[in-house]
C-alpha positions in Angstrom: 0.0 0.0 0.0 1.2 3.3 -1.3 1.9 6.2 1.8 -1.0 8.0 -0.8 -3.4 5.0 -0.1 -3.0 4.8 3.3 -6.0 6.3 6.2 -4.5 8.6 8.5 -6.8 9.4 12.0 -7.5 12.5 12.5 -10.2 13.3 15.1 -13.7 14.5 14.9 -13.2 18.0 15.3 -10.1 18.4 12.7 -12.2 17.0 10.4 -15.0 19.2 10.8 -12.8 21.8 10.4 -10.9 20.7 7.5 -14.4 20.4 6.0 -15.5 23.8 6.6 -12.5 25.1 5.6 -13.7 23.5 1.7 -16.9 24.7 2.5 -16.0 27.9 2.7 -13.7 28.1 0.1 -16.2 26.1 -2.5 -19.3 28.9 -2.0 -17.9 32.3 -0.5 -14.2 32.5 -1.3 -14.9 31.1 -5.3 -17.8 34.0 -5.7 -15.7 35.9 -4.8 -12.7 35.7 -6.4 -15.2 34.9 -9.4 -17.2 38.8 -8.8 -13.2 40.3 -8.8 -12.5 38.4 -12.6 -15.6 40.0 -13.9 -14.8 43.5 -12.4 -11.3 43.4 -14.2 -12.5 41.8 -17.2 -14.8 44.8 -17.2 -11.9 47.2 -17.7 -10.5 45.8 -20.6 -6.7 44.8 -21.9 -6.2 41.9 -19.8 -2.7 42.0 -20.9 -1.5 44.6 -18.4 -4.2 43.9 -16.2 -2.8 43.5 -12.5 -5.8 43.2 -10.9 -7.0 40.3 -13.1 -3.5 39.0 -12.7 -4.0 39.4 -9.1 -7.5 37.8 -8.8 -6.6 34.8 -11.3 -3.8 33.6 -8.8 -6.4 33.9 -6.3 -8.5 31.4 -8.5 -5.7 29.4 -9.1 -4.3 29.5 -5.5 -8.1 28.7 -4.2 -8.4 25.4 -6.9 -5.4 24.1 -5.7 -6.2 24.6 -1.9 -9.5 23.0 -2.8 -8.2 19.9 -4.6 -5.6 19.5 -1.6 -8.5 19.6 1.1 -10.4 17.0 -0.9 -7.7 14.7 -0.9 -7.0 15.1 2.9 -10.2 15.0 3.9 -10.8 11.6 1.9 -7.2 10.3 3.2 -8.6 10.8 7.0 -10.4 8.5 9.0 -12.0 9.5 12.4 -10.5 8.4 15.0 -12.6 6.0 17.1 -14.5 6.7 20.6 -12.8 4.4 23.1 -14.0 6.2 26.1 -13.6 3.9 29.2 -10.8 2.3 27.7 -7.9 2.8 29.9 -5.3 3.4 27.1 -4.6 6.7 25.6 -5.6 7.3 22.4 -6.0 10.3 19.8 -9.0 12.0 21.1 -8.0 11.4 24.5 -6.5 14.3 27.0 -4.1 13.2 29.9 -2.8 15.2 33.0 1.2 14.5 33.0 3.5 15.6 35.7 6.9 17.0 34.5 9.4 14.7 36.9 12.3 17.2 36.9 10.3 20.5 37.7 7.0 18.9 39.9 4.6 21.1 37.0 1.6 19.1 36.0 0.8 19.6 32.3 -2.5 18.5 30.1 -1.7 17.6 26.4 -5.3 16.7 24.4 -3.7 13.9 21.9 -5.0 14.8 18.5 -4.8 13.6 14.9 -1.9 13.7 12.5 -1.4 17.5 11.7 -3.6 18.7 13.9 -1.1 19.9 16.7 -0.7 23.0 18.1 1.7 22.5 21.1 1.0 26.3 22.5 -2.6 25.3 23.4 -1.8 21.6 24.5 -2.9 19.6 21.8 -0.1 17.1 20.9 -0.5 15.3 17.5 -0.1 11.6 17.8 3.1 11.7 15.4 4.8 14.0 17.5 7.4 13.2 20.2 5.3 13.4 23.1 2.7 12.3 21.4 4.0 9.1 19.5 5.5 8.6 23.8 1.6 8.5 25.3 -0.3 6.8 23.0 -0.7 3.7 24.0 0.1 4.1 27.6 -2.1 4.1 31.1 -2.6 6.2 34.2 0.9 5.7 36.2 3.4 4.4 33.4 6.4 6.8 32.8 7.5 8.1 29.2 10.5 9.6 28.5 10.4 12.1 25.5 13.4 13.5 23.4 12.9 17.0 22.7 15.0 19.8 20.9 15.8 21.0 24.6 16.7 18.1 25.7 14.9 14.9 27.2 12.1 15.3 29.5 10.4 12.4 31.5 6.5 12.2 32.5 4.6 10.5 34.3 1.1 10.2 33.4 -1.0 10.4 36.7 -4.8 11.1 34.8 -6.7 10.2 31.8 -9.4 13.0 31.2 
């Protein structure tokens, strides 16, 4: 199986979101980039255009967005509801505390891509992420990061 055939989880909500996104881009953003070619076709030599210049990239850029959603969002599956199973899983968020400072942390384990570290959400290919899944309340992980390694243990599933 090709890496293009292959399912990739994701969770609920990213999906949702990746499908708005296409949404949003196949009604509003293509009528509008649509109204701005007519306005500069309106004006005439499209040879020295710039705003029909301008507003066909924006077409183009918006196609290729579009196609690239499609194929992501038919590349994902959702990741399945194992609530009450005691293994973390993508969906799942866990209380960790940090063993070399004492600070308890909460990372939400989310779907390939779908990381943003700043808020919490860990995607389940990243390095802390790839270290919990998998795991139960009590086991240890120990996680190579850029700044060096950090260890965890993992005292709640939430």
């Amino acid at each position: 199986m090709s890496i293009k055939d292959r399912k990739r989880v994701i969770t609920q909500k990213g999906l949702d979101k990746l499908k708005k996104d296409l949404e949003h881009r196949i009604t509003l953003l293509r009528e509008e980039i649509a109204d701005k070619l007519d306005e500069a076709k309106s004006v005439g030599d499209l040879s020295e255009n710039s705003a029909y210049t301008a507003a066909l990239e924006d077409y183009q850029l918006n196609e290729s967005k579009i196609k690239e959603l499609k194929e992501q969002i038919s590349s994902y599956v959702v990741a399945p509801d194992k609530s009450g199973d005691s293994k973390i899983d993508i969906g799942d968020s866990v209380k960790v505390k940090d063993l070399k400072s004492g600070k308890e942390l909460v990372f939400a384990i989310v779907g390939m891509g779908e990381g943003d570290p700043l808020s919490g959400q860990v995607s389940s290919d990243s390095a802390v992420g790839k270290e919990l899944v998998g795991k139960m309340v009590g086991d240890k992980i120990k996680v190579d990061l850029p700044v060096g390694q950090s260890e965890y243990e993992i005292i709640e599933l939430l």
